[in-house]
MIBALO-227390 format. One record per residue (C-alpha): x, y, z; residue in three letters. Coordinates in steps of 0.1 Angstrom, whole numbers, padded with zeros to 4 digits. Example, Ala and Ser with C-alpha at 12.3 -4.5 7.8 and 13.67 -1.06 7.14 Angstrom:
BEGIN
    px    py    pz code
  0123 -0045  0078  Ala
  0137 -0011  0071  Ser
***
This chain:
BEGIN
    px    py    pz code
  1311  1007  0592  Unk
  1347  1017  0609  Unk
  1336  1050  0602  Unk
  1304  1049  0626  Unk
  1320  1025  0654  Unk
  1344  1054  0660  Unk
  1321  1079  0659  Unk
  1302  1058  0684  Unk
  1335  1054  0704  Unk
  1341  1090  0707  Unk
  1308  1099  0715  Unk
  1310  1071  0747  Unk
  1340  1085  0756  Unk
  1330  1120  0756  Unk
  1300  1116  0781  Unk
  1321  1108  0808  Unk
  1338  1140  0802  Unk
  1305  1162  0800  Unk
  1295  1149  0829  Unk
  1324  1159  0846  Unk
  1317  1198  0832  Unk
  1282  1195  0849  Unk
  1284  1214  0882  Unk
  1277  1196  0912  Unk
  1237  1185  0919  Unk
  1224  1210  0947  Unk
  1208  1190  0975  Unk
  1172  1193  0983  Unk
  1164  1208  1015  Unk
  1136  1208  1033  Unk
  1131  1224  1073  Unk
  1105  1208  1091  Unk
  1094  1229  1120  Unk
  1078  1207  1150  Unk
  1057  1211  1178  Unk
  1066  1183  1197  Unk
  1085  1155  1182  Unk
  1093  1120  1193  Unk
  1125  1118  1179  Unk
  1133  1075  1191  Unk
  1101  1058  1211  Unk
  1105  1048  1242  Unk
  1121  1083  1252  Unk
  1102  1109  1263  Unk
  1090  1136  1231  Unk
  1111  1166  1223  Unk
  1097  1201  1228  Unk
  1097  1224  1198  Unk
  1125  1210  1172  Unk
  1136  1213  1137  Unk
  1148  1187  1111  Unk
  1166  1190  1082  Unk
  1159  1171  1056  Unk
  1183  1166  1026  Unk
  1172  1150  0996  Unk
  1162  1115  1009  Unk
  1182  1116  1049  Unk
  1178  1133  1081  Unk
  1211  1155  1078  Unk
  1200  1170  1115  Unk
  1177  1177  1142  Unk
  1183  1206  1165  Unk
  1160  1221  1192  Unk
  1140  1252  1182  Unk
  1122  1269  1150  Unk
  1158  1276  1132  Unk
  1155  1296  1105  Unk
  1164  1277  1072  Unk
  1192  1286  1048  Unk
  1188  1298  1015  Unk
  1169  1278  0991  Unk
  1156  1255  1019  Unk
  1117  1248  1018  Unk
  1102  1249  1056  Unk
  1074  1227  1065  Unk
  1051  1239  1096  Unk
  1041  1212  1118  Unk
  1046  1235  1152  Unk
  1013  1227  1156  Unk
  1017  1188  1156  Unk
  1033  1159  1172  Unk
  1061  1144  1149  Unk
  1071  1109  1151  Unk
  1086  1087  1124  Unk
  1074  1066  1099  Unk
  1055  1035  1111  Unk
  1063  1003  1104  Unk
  1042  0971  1097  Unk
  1060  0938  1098  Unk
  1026  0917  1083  Unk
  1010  0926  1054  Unk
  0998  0912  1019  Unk
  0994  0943  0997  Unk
  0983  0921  0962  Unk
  0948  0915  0957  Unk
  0915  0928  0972  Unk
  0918  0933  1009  Unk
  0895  0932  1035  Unk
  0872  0914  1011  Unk
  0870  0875  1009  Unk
  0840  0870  0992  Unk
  0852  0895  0966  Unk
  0887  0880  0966  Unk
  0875  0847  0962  Unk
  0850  0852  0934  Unk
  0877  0869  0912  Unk
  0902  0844  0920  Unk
  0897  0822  0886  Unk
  0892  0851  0867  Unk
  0920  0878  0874  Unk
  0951  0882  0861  Unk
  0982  0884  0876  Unk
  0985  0928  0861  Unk
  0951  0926  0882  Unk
  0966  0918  0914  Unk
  0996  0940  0910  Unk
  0971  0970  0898  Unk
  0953  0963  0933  Unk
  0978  0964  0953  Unk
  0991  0996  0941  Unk
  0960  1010  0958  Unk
  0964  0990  0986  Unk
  1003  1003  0987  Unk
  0991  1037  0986  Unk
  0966  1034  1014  Unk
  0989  1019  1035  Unk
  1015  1048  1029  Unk
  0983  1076  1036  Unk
  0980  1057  1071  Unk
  1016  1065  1076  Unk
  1032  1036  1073  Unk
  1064  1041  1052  Unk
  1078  1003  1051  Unk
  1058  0970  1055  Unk
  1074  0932  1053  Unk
  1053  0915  1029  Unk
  1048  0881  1039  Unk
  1030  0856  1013  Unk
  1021  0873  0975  Unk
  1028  0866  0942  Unk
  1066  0868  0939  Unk
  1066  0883  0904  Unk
  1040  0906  0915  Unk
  1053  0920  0948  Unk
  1083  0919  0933  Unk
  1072  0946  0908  Unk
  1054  0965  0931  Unk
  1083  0971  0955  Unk
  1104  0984  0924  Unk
  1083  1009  0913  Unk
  1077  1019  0948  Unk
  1116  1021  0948  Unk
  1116  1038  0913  Unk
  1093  1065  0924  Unk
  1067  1054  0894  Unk
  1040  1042  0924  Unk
  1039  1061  0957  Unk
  1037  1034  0983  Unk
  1060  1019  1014  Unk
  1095  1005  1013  Unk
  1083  0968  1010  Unk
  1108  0943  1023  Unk
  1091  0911  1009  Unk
  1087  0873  1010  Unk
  1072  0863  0980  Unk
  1057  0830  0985  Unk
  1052  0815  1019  Unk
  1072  0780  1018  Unk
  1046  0756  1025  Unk
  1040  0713  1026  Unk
  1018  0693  1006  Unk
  0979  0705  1019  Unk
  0995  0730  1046  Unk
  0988  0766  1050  Unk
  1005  0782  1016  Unk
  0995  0755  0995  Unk
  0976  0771  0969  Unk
  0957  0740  0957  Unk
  0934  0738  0992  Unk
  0897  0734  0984  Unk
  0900  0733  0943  Unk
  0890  0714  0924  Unk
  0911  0686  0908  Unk
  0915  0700  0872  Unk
  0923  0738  0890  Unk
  0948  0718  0916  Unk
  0965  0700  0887  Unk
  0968  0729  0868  Unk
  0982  0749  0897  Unk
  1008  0724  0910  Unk
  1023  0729  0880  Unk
  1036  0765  0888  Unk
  1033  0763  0934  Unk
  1071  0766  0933  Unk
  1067  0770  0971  Unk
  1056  0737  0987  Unk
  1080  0711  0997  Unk
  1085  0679  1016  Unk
  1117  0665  1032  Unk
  1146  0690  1038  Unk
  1165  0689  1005  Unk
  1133  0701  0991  Unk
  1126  0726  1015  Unk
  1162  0739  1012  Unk
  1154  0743  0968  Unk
  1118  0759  0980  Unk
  1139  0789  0998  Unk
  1167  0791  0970  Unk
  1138  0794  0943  Unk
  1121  0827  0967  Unk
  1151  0840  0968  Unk
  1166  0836  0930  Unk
  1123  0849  0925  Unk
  1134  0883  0949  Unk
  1123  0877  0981  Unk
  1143  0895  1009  Unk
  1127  0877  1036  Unk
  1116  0843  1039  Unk
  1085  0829  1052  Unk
  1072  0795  1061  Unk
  1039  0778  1071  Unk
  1049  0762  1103  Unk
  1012  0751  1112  Unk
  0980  0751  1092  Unk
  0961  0786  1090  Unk
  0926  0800  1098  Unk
  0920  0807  1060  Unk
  0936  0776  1044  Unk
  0904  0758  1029  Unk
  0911  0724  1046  Unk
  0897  0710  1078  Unk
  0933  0697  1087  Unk
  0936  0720  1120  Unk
  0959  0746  1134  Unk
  0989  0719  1141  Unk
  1022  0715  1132  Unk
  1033  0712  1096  Unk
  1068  0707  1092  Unk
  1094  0681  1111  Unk
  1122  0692  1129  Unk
  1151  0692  1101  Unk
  1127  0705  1077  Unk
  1123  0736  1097  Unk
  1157  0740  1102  Unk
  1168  0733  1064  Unk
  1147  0768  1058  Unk
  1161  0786  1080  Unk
  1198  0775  1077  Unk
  1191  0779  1038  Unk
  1176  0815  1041  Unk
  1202  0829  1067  Unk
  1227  0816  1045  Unk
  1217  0838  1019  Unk
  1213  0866  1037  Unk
  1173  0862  1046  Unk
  1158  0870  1079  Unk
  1129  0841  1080  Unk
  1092  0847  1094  Unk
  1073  0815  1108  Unk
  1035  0819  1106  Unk
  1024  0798  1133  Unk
  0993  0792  1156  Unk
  1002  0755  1176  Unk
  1025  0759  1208  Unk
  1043  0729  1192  Unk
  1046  0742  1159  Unk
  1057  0779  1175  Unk
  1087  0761  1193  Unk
  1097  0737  1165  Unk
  1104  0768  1145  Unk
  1122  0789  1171  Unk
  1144  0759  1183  Unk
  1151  0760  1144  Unk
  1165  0796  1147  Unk
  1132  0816  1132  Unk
  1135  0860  1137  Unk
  1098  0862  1143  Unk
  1065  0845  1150  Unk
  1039  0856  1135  Unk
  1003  0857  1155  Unk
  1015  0826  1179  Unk
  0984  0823  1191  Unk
  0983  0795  1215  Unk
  1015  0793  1238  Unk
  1029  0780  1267  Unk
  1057  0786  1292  Unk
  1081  0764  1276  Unk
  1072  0783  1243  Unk
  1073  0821  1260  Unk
  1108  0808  1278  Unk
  1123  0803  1238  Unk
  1114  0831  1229  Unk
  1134  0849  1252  Unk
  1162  0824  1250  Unk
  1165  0825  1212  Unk
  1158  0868  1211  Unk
  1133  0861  1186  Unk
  1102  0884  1181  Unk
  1064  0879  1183  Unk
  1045  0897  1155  Unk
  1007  0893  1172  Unk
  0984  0904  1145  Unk
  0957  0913  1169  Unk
  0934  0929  1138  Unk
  0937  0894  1123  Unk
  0919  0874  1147  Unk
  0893  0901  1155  Unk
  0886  0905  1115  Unk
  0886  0870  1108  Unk
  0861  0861  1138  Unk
  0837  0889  1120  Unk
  0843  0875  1083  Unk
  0836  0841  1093  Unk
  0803  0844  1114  Unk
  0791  0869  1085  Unk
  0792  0837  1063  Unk
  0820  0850  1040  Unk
  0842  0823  1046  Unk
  0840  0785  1043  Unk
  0827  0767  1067  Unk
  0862  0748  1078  Unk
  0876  0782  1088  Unk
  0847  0794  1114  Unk
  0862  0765  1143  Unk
  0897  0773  1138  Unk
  0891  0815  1140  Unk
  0870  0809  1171  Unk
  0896  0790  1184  Unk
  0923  0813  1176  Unk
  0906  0842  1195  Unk
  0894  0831  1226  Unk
  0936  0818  1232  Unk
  0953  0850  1213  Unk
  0943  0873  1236  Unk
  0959  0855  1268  Unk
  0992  0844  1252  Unk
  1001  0877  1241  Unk
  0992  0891  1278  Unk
  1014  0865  1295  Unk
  1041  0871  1266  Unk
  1044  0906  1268  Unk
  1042  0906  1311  Unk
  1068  0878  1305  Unk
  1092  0904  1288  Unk
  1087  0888  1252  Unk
  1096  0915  1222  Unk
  1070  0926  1202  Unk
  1069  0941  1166  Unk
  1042  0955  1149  Unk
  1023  0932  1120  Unk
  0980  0938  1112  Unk
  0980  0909  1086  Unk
  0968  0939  1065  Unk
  0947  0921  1032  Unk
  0930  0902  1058  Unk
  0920  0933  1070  Unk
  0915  0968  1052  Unk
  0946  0982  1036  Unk
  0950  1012  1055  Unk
  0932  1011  1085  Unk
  0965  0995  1098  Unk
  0968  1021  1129  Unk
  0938  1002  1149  Unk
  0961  0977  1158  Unk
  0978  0996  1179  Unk
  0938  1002  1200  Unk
  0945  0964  1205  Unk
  0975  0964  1219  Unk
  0973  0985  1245  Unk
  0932  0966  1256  Unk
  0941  0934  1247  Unk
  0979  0928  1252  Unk
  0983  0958  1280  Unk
  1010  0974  1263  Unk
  1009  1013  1274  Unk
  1005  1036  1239  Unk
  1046  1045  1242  Unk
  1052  1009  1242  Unk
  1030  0997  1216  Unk
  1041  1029  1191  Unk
  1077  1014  1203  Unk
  1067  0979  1183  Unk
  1059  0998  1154  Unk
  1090  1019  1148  Unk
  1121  1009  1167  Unk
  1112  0971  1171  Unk
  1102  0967  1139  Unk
  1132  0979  1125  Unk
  1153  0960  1147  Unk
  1133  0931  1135  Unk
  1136  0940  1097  Unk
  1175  0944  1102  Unk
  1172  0984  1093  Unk
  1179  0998  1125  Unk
  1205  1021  1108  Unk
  1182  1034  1086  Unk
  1147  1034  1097  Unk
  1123  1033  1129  Unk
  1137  1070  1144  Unk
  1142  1106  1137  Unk
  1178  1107  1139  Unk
  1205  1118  1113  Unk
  1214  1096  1088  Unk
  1181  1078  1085  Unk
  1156  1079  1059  Unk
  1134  1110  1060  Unk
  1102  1087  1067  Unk
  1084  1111  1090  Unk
  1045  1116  1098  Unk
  1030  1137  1120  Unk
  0994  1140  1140  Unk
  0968  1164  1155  Unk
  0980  1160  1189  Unk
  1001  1130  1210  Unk
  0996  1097  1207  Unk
  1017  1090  1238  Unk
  0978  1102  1254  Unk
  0957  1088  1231  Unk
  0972  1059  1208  Unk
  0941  1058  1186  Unk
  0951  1100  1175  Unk
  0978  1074  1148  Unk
  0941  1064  1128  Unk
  0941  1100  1116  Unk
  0983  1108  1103  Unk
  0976  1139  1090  Unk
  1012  1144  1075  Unk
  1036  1117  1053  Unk
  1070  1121  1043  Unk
  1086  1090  1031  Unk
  1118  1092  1014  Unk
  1120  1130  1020  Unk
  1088  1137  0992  Unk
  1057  1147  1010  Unk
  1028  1122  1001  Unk
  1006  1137  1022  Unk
  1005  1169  1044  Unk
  0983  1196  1060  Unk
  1013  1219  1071  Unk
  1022  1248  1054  Unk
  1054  1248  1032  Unk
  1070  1277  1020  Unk
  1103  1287  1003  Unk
  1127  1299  1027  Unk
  1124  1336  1013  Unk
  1083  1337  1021  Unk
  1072  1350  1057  Unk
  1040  1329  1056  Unk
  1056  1301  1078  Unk
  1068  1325  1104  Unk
  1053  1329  1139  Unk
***
């Protein structure tokens, strides 16, 4: 026995000494040649530029076609417009999406590895649309939890997710999974709905237990929802220090928090309680478009949301309680978000993708430039810089700049023109790997990338 524990012992003590020996890892470089290239939104696009790529950064991006080094691979895009890697701050990747007849039909019979398994595809259409993170704001905690590791790993290709887990809901509010069921399923689930809570001790456990589950972000139900399965209405859900014993628990611990919320009253109870974001806010008023600016907080619209839900519901492939409360919703989204944006409110991109088709995430942008009357600079502005901003990433995502992630895209021509030219990204680097590209790459020794 002494014999093999030192043999173990000198065999540990010999790696570190190997690896030492081992000559220093040569980094990956990649020169990607492009036409035009909007470098940070909201300033005007770049003529001809190159970017160099090493390993998983922007290293540096200098004007011209320069000729890469030795070893380098070049990319051609000098025929596209280059932009970086869009952001969407609303999604739910688990699940069917798009589908709520389907979703609801399988709901008593999949598994948990059934959700995750979908939303791997739905990860990887999202990432084929070009966006290269998403905030993930209500799944499975366990599940998305996965997901966004092996997305990390490399063992899925899919977007950085910065997730939620479970939305913190009350007792019959939006997030309580036990709307609509049945008493045996209700029973059954309330043993394991680790996200509902009542009175602000138990709202402050209902954050700690996301968290200690791996959610990076928080999220909470601030007024019922469109597809909760209850006739309860769109109105406030939580009192005053419940809302703020989540978000003084979850900034605590390092969490940005995310209010869903559709009531004016609701929308300010949660941003006098300190909230980063709104999402889809759908009915406000001055006093509530005056906190927002007071507090700094953002407005995530999900335009696709109402439009898809409005669809769903007259189709007959929701329940009946939901068809008021989506009517309602749209007929007052689409002037709050005007007067909000006019008002000088900040914006961030979010599609409530899952309600909507995982990967046709670019049409929102369509809607914010018709409905909210953003021009298509501004509105690719919500999606990149904002969004990062929002996210907390600034220094690493939401512009083509050294130092940052090499989460690039590219399309046919500019979308400062024509915003809807982002449905069709015909190029995707994320992480420096292309997942999807048209252009031409060629070792740096090949003249088939050379004008």
């Amino acid at each position: 026995m002494k014999t093999l524990i030192a043999l173990a012992l000198a065999f540990a003590m010999s790696l570190p000494a190997a690896a030492q020996n081992q000559p220093p890892a040569v980094p990956k470089t990649t020169y990607i040649h492009a036409g035009r290239l909007l470098a940070v939104p909201g300033q005007a696009p770049r003529g001809a530029s190159t970017i160099i790529v090493r390993n998983d950064k922007i290293a540096e991006v200098r004007d011209g076609f320069v000729s890469p080094e030795g070893g380098a691979t070049l990319i051609d895009l000098k025929d596209r417009f280059v932009l970086p890697g869009l952001i969407d701050a609303h999604v739910h990747l688990l699940g069917i999406g798009g589908d709520p007849l389907s979703s609801r039909l399988k709901a008593l019979s999949a598994e948990p590895a059934d959700e995750v398994l979908y939303g791997a595809g739905n990860a990887r259409a999202t990432l084929m649309a070009g966006f290269t993170t998403v905030r993930d704001l209500h799944d499975d905690p366990h599940g998305i939890r996965a997901l966004r590791d092996a997305i990390e790993r490399g063992d899925v290709d899919g977007p950085t997710i910065v997730n939620a887990g479970a939305a913190i809901s009350t007792t019959g509010g939006h997030g309580d999974p036990r709307n609509g069921l049945a008493e045996p399923y209700a029973h059954a689930i309330a043993e394991t709905a680790e996200n509902i809570c009542d009175g602000p001790s138990d709202c402050t456990r209902a954050v700690r237990r996301q968290v200690g589950l791996g959610a990076l972000v928080i999220k909470f139900a601030a007024t019922g929802g469109v597809l909760s399965d209850v006739s309860g209405g769109l109105g406030r859900a939580f009192t005053a220090d419940e809302m703020k014993a989540i978000v003084d628990t979850a900034h605590g611990l390092g969490r940005k928090v995310a209010a869903h919320s559709h009531a004016v009253e609701g929308t300010k109870g949660a941003l006098a309680a300190g909230a980063d974001s709104i999402e889809h806010g759908s009915f406000l008023d001055d006093e509530a478009i005056a906190l927002f600016k007071r507090t700094g907080a953002y407005l995530v619209p999900t335009e696709m949301a109402s439009v898809t839900v409005v669809a769903q519901a007259r189709a007959g492939v929701l329940p009946a309680s939901t068809i008021p409360k989506a009517e309602a919703v749209a007929a007052a989204m689409v002037d709050s978000h005007r007067r909000a944006f006019r008002a000088g409110v900040k914006f961030a991109f979010g599609t409530d993708s899952g309600v909507s088709k995982h990967g046709d995430n670019a049409k929102e942008f369509a809607l914010l430039v018709e409905q909210v009357g953003m021009s298509p600079a501004q509105a690719i502005r919500t999606a990149t810089v904002a969004a990062a901003d929002l996210l907390g990433q600034s220094n690493r995502i939401g512009t083509v700049e050294a130092g940052k992630a090499a989460d690039i895209i590219a399309v046919s021509a500019s979308p400062l023109e024509d915003v809807r030219r982002l449905e069709r990204v015909d190029f995707v680097m994320h992480g420096g790997h292309v997942v999807k590209g048209s252009g031409a790459r060629c070792p740096a020794s090949s003249t088939a990338c050379s004008e």
